[in-house]
Wavefront OBJ file of the C-alpha trace (Angstrom):
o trace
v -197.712 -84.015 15.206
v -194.331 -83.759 13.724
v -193.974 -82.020 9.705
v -193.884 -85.108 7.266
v -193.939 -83.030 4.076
v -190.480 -83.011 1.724
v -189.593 -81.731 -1.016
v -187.739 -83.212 -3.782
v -186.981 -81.169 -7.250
v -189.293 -78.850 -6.883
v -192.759 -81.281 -6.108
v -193.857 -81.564 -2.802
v -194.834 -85.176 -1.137
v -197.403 -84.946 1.864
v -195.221 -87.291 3.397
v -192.078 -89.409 2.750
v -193.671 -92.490 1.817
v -193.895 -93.751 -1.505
v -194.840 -97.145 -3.343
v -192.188 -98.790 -5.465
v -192.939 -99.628 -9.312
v -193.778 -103.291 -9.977
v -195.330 -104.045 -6.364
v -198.585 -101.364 -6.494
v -199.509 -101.891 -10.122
v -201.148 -98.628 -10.897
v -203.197 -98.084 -7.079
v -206.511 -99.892 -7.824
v -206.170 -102.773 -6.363
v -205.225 -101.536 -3.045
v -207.661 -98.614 -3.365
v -210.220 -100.863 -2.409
v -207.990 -101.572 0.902
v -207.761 -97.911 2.172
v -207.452 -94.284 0.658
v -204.425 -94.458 -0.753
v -204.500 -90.788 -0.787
v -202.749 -90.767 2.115
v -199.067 -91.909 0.917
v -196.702 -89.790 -0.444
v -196.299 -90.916 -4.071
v -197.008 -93.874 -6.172
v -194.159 -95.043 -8.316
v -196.749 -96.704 -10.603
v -196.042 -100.127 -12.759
v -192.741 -99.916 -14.973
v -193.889 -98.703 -18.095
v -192.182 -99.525 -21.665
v -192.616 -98.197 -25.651
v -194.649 -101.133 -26.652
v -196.931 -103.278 -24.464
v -195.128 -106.366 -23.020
v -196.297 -110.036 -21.925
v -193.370 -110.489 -19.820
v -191.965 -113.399 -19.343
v -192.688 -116.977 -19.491
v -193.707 -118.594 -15.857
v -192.784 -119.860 -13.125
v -191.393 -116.007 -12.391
v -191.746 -115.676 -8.323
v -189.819 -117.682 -6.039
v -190.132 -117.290 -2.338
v -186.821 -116.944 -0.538
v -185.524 -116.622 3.230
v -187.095 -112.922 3.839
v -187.388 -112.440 0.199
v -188.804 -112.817 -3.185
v -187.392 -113.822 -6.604
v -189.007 -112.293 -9.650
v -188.060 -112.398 -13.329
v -192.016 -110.828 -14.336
v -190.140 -109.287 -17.568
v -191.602 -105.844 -17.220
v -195.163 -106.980 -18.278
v -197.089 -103.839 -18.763
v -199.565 -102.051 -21.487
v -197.356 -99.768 -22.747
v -197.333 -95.984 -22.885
v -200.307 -95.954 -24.670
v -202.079 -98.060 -22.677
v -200.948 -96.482 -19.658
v -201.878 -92.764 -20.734
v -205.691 -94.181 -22.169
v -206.941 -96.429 -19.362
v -204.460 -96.384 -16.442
v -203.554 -93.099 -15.398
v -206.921 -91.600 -16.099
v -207.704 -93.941 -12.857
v -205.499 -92.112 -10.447
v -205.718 -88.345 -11.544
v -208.102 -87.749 -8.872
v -206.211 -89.125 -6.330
v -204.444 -86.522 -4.140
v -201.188 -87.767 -4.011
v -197.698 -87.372 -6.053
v -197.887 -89.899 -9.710
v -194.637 -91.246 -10.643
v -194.328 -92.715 -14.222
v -191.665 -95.781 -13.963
v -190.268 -96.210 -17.634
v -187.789 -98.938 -18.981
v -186.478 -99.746 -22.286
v -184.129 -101.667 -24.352
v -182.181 -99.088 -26.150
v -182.174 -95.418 -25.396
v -184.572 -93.912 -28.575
v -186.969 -96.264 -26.652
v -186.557 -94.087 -23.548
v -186.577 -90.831 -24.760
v -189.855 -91.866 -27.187
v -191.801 -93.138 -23.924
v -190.808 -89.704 -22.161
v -191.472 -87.592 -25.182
v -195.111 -89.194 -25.051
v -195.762 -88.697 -21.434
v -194.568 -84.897 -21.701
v -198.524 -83.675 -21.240
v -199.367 -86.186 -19.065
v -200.752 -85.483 -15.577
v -197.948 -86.932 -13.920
v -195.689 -85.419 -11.173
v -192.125 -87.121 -11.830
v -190.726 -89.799 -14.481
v -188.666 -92.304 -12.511
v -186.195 -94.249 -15.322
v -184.841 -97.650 -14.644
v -182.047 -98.254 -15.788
v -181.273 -101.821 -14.871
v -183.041 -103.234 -18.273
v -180.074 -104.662 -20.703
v -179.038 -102.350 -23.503
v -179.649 -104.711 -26.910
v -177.196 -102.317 -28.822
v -174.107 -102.977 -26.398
v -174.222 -106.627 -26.559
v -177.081 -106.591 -22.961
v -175.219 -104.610 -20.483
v -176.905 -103.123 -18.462
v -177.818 -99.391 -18.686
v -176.786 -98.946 -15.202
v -173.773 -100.673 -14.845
v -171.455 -98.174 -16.605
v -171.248 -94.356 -15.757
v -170.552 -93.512 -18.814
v -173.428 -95.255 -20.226
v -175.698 -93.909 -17.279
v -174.866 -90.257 -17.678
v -175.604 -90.564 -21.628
v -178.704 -91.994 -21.117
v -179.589 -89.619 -18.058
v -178.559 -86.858 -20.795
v -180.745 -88.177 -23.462
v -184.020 -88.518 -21.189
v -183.555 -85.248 -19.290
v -183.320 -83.320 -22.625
v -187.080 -84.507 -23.305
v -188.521 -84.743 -20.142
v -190.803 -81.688 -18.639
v -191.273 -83.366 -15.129
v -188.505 -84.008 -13.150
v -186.693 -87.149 -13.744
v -185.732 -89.506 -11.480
v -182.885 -92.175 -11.835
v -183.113 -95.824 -10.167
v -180.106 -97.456 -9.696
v -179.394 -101.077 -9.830
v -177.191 -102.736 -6.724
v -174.974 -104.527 -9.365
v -172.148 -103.119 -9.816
v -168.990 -102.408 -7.846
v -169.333 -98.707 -7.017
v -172.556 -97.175 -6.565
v -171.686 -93.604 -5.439
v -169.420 -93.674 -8.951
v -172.778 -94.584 -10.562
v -175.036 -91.758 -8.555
v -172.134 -89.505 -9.549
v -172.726 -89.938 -13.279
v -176.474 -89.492 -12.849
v -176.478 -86.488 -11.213
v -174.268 -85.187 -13.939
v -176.338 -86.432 -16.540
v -178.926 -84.035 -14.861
v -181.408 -86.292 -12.955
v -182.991 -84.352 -10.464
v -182.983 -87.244 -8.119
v -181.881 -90.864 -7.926
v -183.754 -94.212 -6.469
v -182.082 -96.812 -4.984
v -181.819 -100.086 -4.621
v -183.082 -101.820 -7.260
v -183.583 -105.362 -7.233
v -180.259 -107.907 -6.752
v -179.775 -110.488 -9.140
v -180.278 -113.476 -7.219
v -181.162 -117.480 -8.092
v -182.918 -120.622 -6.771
v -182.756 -124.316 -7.574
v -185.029 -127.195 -7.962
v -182.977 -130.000 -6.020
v -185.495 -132.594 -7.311
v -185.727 -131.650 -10.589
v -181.708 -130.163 -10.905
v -183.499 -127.122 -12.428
v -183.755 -123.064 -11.502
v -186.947 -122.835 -10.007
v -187.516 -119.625 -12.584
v -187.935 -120.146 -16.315
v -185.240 -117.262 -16.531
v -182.642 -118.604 -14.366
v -182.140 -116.183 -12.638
v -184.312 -113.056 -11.280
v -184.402 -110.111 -9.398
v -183.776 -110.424 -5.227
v -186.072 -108.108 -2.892
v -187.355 -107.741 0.524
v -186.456 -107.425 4.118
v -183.163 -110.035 3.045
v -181.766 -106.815 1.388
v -182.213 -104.022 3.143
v -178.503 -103.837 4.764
v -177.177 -103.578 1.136
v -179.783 -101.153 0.157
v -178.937 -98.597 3.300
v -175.605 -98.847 2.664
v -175.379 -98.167 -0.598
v -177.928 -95.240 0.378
v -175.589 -93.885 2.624
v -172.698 -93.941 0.215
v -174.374 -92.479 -2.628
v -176.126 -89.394 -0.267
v -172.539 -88.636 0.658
v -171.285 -88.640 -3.128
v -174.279 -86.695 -4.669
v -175.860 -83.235 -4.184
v -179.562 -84.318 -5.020
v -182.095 -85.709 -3.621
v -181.771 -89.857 -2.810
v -185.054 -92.295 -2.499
v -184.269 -94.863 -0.117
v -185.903 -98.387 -0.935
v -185.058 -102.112 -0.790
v -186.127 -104.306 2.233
v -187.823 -101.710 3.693
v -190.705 -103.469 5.898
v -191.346 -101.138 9.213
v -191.484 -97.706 10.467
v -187.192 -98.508 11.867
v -186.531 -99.474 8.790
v -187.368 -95.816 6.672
v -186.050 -94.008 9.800
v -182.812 -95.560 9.395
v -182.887 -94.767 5.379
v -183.583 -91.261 6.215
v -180.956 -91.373 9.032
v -178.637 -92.638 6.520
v -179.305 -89.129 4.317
v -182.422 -90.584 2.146
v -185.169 -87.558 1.636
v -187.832 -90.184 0.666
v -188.848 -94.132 1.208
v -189.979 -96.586 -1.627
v -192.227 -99.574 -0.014
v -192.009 -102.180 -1.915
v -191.893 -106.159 -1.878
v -193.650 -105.379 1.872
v -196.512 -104.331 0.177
v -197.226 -108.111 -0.679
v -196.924 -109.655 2.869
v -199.174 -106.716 4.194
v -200.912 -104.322 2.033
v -201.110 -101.496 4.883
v -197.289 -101.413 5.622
v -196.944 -97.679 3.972
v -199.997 -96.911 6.365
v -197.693 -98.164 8.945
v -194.556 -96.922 8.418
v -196.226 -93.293 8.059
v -197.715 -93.612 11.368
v -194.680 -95.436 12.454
v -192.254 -91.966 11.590
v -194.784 -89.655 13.235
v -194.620 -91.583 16.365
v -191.195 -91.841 16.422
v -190.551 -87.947 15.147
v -193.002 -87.072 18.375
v -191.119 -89.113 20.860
v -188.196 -87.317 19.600
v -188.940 -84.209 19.442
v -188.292 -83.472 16.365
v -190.813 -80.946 14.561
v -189.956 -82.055 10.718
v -189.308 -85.499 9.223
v -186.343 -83.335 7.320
v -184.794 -82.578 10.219
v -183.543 -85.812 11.062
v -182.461 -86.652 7.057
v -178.458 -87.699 6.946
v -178.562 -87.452 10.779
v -176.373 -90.719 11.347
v -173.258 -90.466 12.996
v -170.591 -92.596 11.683
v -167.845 -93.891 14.490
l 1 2 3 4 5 6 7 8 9 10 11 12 13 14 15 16 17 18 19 20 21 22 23 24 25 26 27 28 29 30 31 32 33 34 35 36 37 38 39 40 41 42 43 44 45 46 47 48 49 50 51 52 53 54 55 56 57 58 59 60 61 62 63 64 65 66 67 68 69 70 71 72 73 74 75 76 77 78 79 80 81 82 83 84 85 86 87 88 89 90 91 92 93 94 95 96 97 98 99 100 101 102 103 104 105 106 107 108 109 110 111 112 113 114 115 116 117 118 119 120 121 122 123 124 125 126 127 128 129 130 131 132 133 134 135 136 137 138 139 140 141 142 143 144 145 146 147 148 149 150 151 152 153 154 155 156 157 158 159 160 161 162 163 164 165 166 167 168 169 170 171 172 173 174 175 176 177 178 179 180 181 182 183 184 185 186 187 188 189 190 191 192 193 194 195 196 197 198 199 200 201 202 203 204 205 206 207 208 209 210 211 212 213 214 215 216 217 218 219 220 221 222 223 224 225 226 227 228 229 230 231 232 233 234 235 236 237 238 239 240 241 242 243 244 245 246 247 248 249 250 251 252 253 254 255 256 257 258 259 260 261 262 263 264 265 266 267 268 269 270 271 272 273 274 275 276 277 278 279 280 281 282 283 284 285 286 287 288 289 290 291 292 293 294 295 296 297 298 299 300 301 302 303
């Protein structure tokens, strides 16, 4: 069997798989599926300052080889998460990602400063929440905004920080640029597209939002190219995710120069799809003849 063990900044993953933030919640519920010691990492539920109800329903809409969801980062907090969920997974042998949001950088670097002792592997920061003191852009829209916040985090953080990337803007190896020079050891990508759905009957957006946040296998050409673009821009390690759904799919993300998978929206049409795709890459690393999952990483071959 092939080497499915990587590396990124300094913590090593048992194999390239990981779950994304928002579609795992924080492992239990699929612990009682299979031993979900056997993935990679678990990006666990976004985490903010203050506990959050979300928002107001309906917030999932079903699209063509897809999902809508405007959820509104509902979560416990960082208290919560440090008091009754994390103390549920610190037994489980596998890499713990903290996924952290805000809505104005102090709120950030307070959640980070508070998860500094915490048994936890990497902090992964999203950065696609709207920044209330410049007027709701986006975080991750601007490079100049996303290397100050990168900055900010990265001065507080004692695990290695990870940077997730939102799909909306108009250059996203500009944006991976900035975080790697705000000194994130790593960046995630794709993050949700904005995306919307109407009510013909009722002349209404199917989502009390409006609009929400577009995932699964509908997105996955976006996601791998914007991938490939920002692992030929950046010098540190890139998580593939977005539409991933199969063992092709996170060979072609790794192809494309990724060093790690995210599974996410997948996770919800069948719960053993990480299982799969693990199995899937040792198959397909066998048949190849290839002796470490790192050998084929950025192997594609542009015409």
């Amino acid at each position: 069997m092939a080497d499915l063990h990587v590396n990124i900044a300094g913590v090593d993953f048992k194999n390239p798989v990981i779950t994304a933030s928002g579609t795992f919640g924080f492992g239990q519920e699929y612990a009682r599926l299979y031993d979900i010691s056997r993935l990679g990492g678990i990006s666990c539920k976004g985490t903010t300052l203050e506990p959050r109800m979300g928002n107001p329903a309906p917030r999932i809409a079903e699209t063509p080889s897809g999902i809508l969801n405007s959820v509104g980062l509902q979560n416990p907090g960082v208290e919560g998460f440090l008091q009754h969920d994390l103390p549920l997974l610190e037994n489980t042998d596998t890499v713990i990602i903290a996924n952290i949001a805000g809505s104005q950088v102090e709120d950030y670097v307070e959640t980070v400063r508070r998860l500094q002792d915490a048994p936890i592997d990497m902090i992964e920061m999203n950065i696609s929440c709207p920044n209330v003191k410049e007027g709701g852009v986006s975080f991750g829209t601007l490079p100049k905004s996303v290397e100050n916040i990168t900055k900010r985090v990265k001065a507080v953080a004692k695990q290695p920080l990870i940077v997730k990337l939102t799909p909306n803007v108009t250059d996203i190896a500009e944006i991976a640029a900035a975080a790697e020079a705000g000194g994130a050891d790593a960046i995630s990508l794709i993050n949700t597209l904005t995306g919307m759905k109407i009510d013909i009957h009722t002349r209404r957006p199917i989502l009390k939002n409006n609009t929400g946040g577009m995932s699964g296998a509908a997105v996955f050409p976006v996601a791998l190219r914007m991938v490939w673009q920002a692992t030929n821009r950046v010098h540190i390690p890139v998580i593939g995710l977005g539409g991933i759904t199969k063992w092709q799919d996170a060979v072609e993300m790794l192809l494309a120069g990724a060093t790690a998978v995210q599974i996410g929206t997948a996770n919800f049409t069948d719960a053993y799809t990480p299982l799969k795709v693990i199995d899937g890459l040792n198959s397909y690393l066998d048949a190849h003849g290839e002796k470490s999952v790192t050998d084929i990483v950025g192997k594609v071959q542009p015409w």
